[in-house]
C-alpha positions in Angstrom: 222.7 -10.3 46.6 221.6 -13.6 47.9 224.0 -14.9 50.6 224.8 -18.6 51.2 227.2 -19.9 54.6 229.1 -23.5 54.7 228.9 -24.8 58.7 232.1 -26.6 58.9 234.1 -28.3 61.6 237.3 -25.8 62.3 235.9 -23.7 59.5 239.0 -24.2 57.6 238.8 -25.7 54.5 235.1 -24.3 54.2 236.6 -20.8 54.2 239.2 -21.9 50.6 235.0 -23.5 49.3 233.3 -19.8 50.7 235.9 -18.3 48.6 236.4 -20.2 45.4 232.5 -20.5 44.8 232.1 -17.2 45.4 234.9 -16.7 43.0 233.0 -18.8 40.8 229.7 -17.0 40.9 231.6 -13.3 40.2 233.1 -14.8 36.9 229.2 -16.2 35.9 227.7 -12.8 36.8 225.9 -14.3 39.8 225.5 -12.1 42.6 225.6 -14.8 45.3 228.1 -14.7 48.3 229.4 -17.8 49.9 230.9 -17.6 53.1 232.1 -20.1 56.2 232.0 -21.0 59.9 232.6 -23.1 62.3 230.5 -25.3 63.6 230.3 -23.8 67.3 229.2 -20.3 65.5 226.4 -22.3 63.7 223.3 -21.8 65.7 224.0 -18.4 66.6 224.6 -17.7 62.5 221.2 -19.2 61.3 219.2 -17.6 64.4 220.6 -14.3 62.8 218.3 -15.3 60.0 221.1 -13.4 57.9 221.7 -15.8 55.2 219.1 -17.4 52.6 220.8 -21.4 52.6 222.6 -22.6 55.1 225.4 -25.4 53.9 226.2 -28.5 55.9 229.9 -29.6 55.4 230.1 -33.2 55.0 231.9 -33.9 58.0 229.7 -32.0 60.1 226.8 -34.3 58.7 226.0 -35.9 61.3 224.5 -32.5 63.1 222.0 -31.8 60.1 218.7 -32.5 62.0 220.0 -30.2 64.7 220.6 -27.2 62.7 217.4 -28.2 60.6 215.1 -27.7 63.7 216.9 -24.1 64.1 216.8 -23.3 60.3 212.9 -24.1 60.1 212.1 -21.6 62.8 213.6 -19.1 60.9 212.1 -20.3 57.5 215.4 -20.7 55.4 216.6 -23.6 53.5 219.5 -26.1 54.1 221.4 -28.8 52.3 224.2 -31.0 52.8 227.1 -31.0 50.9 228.0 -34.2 49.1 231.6 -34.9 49.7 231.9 -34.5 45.8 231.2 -30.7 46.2 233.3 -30.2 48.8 236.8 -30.2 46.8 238.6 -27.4 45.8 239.1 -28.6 42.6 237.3 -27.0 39.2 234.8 -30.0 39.8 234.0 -29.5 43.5 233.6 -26.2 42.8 231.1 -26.3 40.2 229.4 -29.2 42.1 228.8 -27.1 44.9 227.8 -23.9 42.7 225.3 -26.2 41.0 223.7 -27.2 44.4 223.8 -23.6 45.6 221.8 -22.3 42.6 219.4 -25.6 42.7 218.4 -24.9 46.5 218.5 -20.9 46.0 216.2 -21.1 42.7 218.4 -19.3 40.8 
C-alpha cells in the first residue's frame, strides 16, 4: 500500500480530500491511502519518513520550500496541489488522484 499525506492549514478540509481520494482509489482498485494534517504536525510527519509523497495544500503554498528541504533529507517526493485539485467535487477529486498517481509512478 503506498501512502500519500495532504499538509493543510487546520487540517480540515484536507481530511473530506484524505478521504474522498482515498475513496476514489478503493473503487479503482488502487491500493493507495490518502490521509491529512495540519500544518504544525508537518515536519514531524515527513521526518517520520512514513509516507511516500507528501501533498502541499494550496493554501499552505507558501511553506513548500520549507517542507522541501525536510522531505529531501528523507528522500521522498512532494507536490503542490493546484487549487483545481483541491475541491471535493467528482472533478477535484479526480484531479488530485491524477496528480497522486503521476508523482507516485503508478
Amino acid at each position: 500500500m503506498k501512502k500519500a499525506v495532504i499538509i493543510c492549514s487546520a487540517g480540515m478540509s484536507s481530511s473530506l480530500m484524505a478521504k474522498k481520494t482515498t475513496n476514489f482509489f478503493n473503487e479503482k482498485g488502487f491500493e493507495i491511502e490518502v490521509t491529512a494534517v495540519n500544518l504544525s504536525e508537518g515536519n514531524k510527519v515527513i521526518e517520520s519518513g512514513e509516507y511516500e509523497l507528501y501533498l502541499i495544500s494550496p493554501q499552505t503554498r507558501m511553506y513548500f520550500d520549507d517542507f522541501a528541504k525536510v522531505v529531501a533529507a528523507v528522500n521522498k517526493k512532494i507536490a503542490i496541489i493546484p487549487p483545481q485539485a483541491y475541491v471535493p467535487m467528482p472533478s477535484g477529486i479526480t484531479k488530485l488522484a491524477d496528480l497522486i498517481t503521476h508523482e507516485l509512478e503508478v
